[in-house]
LUMGUSE-662771 format. One record per residue (C-alpha): residue number from 1; z, x, y. Coordinates in nm, 3 decimals, decimal comma. Example, Ala and Ser with C-alpha at 12.3 -4.5 7.8 and 13.67 -1.06 7.14 Angstrom:
! residues 2
[atom 1; [0,780; 1,230; -0,450]];
[atom 2; [0,714; 1,367; -0,106]];
***
This chain:
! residues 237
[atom 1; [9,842; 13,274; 11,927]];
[atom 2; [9,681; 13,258; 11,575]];
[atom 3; [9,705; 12,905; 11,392]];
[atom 4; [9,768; 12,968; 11,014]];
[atom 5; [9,609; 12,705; 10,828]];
[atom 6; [9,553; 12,822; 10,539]];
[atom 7; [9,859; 12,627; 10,342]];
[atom 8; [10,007; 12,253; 10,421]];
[atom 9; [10,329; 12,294; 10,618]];
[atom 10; [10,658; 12,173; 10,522]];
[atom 11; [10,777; 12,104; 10,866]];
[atom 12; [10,950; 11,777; 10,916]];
[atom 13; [10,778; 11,499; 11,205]];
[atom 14; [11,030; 11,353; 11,423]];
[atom 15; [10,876; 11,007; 11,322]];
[atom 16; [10,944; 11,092; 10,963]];
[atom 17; [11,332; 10,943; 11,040]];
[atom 18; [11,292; 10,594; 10,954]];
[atom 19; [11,561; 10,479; 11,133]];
[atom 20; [11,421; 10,583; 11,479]];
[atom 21; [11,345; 10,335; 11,762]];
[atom 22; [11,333; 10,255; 12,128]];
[atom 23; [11,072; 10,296; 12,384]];
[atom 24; [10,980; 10,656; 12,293]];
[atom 25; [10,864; 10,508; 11,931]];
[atom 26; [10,657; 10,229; 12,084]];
[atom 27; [10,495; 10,470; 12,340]];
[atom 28; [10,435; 10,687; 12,070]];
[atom 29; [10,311; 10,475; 11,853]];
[atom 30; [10,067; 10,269; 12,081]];
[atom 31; [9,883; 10,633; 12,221]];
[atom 32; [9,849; 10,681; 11,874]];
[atom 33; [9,664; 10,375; 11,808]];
[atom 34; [9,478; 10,437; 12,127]];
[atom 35; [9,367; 10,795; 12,069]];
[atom 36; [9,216; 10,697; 11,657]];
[atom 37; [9,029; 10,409; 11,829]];
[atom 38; [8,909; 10,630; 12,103]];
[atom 39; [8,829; 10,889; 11,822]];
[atom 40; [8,623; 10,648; 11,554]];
[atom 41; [8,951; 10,672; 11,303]];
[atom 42; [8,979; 10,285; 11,303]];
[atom 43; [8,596; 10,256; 11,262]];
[atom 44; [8,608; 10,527; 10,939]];
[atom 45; [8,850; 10,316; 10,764]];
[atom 46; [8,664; 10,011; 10,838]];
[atom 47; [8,349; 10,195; 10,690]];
[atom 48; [8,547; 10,258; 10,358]];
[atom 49; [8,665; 9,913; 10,271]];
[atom 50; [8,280; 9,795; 10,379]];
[atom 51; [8,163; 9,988; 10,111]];
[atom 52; [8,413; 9,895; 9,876]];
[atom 53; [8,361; 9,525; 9,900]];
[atom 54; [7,963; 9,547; 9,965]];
[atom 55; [7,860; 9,387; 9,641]];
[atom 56; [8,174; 9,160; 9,597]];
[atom 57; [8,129; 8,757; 9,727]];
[atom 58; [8,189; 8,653; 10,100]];
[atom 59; [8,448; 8,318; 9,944]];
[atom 60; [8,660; 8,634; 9,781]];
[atom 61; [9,002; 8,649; 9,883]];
[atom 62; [9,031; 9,040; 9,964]];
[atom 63; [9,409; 9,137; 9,938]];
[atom 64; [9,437; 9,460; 10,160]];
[atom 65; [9,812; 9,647; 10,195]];
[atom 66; [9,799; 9,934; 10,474]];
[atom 67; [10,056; 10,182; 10,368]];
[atom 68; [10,212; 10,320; 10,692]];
[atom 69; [10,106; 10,057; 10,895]];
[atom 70; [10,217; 10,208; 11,233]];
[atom 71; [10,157; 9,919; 11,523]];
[atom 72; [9,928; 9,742; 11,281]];
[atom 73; [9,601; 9,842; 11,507]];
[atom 74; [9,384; 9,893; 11,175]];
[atom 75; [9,509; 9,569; 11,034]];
[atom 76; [9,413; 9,390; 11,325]];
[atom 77; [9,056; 9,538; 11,312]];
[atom 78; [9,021; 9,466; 11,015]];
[atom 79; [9,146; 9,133; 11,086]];
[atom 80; [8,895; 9,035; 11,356]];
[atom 81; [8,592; 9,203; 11,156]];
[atom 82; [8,663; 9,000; 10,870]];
[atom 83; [8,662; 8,696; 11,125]];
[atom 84; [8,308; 8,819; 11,251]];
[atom 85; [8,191; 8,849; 10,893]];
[atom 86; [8,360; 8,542; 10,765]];
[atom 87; [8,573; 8,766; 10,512]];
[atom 88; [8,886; 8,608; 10,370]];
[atom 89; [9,123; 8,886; 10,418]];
[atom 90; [9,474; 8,870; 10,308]];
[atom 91; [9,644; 9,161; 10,527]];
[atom 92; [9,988; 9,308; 10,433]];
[atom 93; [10,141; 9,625; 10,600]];
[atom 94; [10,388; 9,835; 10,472]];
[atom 95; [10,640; 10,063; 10,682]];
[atom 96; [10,961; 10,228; 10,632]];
[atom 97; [11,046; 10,149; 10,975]];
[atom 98; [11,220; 9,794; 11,095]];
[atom 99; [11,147; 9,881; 11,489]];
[atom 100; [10,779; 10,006; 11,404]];
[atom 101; [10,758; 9,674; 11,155]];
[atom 102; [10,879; 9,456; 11,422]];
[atom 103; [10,645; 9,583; 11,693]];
[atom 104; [10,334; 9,515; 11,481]];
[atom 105; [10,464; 9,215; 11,399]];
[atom 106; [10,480; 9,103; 11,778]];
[atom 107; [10,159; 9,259; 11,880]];
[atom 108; [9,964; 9,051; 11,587]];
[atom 109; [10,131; 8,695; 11,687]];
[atom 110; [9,773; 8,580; 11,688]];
[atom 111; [9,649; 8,707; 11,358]];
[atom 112; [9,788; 8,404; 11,073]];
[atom 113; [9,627; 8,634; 10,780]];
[atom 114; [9,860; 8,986; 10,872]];
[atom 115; [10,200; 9,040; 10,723]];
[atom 116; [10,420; 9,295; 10,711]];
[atom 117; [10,694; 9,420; 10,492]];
[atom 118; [10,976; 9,688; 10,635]];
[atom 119; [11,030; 9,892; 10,297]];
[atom 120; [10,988; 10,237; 10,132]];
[atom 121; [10,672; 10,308; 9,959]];
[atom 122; [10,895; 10,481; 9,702]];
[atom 123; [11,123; 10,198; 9,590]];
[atom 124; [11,043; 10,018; 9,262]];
[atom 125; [10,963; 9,692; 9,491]];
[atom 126; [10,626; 9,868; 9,629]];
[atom 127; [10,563; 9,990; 9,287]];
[atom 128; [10,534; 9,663; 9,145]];
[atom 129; [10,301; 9,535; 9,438]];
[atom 130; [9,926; 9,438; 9,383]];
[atom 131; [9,630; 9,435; 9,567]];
[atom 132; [9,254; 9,450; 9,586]];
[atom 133; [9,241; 9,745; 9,847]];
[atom 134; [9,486; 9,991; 9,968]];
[atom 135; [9,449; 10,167; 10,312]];
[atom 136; [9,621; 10,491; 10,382]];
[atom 137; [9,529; 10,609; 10,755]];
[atom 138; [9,674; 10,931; 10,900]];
[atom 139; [9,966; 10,848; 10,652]];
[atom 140; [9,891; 11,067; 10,336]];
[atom 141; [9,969; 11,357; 10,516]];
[atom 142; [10,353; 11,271; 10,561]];
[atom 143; [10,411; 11,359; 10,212]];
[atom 144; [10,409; 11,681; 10,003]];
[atom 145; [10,175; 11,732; 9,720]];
[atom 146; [10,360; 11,630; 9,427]];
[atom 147; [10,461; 11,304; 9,641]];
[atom 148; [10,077; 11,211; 9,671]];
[atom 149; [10,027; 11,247; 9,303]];
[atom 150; [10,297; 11,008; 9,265]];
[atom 151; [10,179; 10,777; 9,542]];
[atom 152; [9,825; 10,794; 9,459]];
[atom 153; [9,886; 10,695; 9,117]];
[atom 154; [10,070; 10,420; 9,215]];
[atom 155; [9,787; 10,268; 9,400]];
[atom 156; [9,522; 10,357; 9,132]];
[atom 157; [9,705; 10,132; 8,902]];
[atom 158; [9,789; 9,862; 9,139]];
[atom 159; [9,442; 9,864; 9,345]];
[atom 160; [9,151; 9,623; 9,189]];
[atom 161; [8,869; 9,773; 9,370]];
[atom 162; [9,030; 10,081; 9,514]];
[atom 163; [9,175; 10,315; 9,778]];
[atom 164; [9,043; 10,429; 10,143]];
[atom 165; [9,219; 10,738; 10,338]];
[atom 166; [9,151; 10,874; 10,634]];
[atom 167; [9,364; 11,208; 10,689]];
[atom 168; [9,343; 11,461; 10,958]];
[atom 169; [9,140; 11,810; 10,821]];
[atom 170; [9,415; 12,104; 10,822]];
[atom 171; [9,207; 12,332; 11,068]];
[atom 172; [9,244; 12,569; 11,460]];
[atom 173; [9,022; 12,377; 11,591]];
[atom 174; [9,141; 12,056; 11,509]];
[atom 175; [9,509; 12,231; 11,651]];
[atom 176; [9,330; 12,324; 11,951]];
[atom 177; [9,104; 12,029; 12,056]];
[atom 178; [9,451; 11,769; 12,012]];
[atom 179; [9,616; 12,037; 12,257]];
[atom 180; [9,374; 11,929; 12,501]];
[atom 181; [9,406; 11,559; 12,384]];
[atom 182; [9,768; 11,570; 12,471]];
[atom 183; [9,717; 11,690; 12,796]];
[atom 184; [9,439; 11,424; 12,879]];
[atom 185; [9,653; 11,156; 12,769]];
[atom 186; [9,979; 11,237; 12,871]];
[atom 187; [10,120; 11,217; 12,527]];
[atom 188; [10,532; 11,237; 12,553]];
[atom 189; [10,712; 11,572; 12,383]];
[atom 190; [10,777; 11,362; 12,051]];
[atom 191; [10,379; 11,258; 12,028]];
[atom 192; [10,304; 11,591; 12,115]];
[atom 193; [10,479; 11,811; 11,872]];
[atom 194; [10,451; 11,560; 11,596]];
[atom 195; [10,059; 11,567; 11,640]];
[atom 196; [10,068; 11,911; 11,611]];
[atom 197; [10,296; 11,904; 11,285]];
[atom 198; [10,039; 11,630; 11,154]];
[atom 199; [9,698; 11,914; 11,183]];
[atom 200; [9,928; 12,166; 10,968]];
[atom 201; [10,002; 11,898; 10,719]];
[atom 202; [9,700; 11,831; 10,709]];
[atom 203; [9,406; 11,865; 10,422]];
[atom 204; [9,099; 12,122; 10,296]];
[atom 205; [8,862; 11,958; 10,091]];
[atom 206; [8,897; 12,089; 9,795]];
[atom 207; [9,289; 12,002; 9,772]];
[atom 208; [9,193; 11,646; 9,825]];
[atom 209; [8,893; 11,719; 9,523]];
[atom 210; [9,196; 11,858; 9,317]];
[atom 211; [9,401; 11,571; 9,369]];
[atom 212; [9,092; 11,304; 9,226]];
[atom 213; [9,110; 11,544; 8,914]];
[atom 214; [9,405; 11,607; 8,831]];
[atom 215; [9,461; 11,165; 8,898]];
[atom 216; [9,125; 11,156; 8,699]];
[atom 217; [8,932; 10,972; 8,956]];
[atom 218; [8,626; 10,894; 8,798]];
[atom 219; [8,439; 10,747; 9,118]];
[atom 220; [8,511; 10,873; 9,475]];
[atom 221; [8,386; 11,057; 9,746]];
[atom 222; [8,530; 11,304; 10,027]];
[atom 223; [8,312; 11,287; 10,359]];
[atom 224; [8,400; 11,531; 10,670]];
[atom 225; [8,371; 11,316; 10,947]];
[atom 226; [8,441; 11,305; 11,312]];
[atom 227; [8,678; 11,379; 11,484]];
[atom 228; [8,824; 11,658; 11,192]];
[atom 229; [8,899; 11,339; 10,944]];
[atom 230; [8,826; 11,351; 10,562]];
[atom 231; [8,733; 10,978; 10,450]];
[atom 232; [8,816; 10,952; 10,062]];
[atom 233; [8,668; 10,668; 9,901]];
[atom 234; [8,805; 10,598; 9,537]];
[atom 235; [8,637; 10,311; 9,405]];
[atom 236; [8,717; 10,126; 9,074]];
[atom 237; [8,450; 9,856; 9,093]];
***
């Protein structure tokens, strides 16, 4: 069968209803913590914020919100680099979800500098929220295009030094290679089809370039990396 990529689909994720919970959520949303570790995903959003605060001093308080926070797996490596490098990171994440918020909030019992917050990232309440960084893995995706215009001004304004996402590249073989993925790793019916709904949703380059213009970015940069990931850097430093 022929995968038509060529425009973002509309087709809802199961995930997408925020008032979904139980076991299936948690298994779903731990394998897909799992599988962007096992992938580098993690490790690409890491590699934004580095360059973001590269030239910014280690006794900095670094305010970083991760919009769509999921278990709260990138917070928590982001948590124990900043440890390493002796980073004072203030954490936050931000999901629509009070069973997903709760589960990240019992798997980082250990990690005093992460906090989340169960709310919509379209309420006024978000709107008003500042920061120094704002994260946005596998999340951007969820939305359609006029709702990332919206969102990504939002966190232009609020953001002191900028924005990092990492987004899944809209492409067959992206569709094909997680086919195989779910298959290696089990992945349950609800993992599996949303994956697959994620890929379609997914981006080409050049709508992510036409988002930074039409926002007016005036300093970012879109890398292809592995494993079919677009890192999007938007600095304001």
């Amino acid at each position: 069968m022929l995968i038509n990529t060529k425009y973002r689909t509309d087709e809802p994720e199961t995930m997408d209803d925020f008032a979904m919970k139980g076991e299936i959520l948690r298994d779903a949303l731990d394998k897909i913590a799992k599988i962007n570790q096992l992938l580098g995903g993690n490790q690409l959003t890491l590699l934004g914020v580095q360059e973001l605060i590269k030239n910014i001093p280690k006794t900095t308080t670094i305010k970083i919100v991760d919009v769509g926070c999921g278990n709260g797996d990138m917070l928590r490596t982001l948590a124990d680099y900043g440890l390493k490098a002796k980073l004072d990171f203030q954490l936050i994440g931000i999901d629509a979800n009070n069973f997903t918020v709760n589960h990240a909030k019992q798997l980082s019992e250990n990690y005093p500098n992460i906090s989340y917050q169960c709310e919509d990232i379209f309420d006024k309440h978000f709107e008003e929220l500042k920061y120094d960084i704002v994260l946005c893995t596998l999340t951007l995706h969820h939305f359609k295009d006029n709702e990332i215009v919206n969102l990504l001004n939002v966190f232009n304004a609020n953001s002191t030094m900028g924005i990092v996402v990492n987004d899944l590249q809209r492409s067959a073989i992206a569709y094909r290679l997680f086919q195989v993925i779910c298959f290696v790793f089990r992945l349950n019916k609800m993992s599996r089809d949303d994956g697959l709904i994620s890929i379609l949703r997914g981006f080409k380059k050049v709508e992510l370039v036409n988002f930074s213009k039409e926002i007016n970015f005036n300093n970012y940069k879109i890398q292809w990396k592995w494993a079919f990931r677009y890192q999007w850097i938007i600095s304001k430093i």
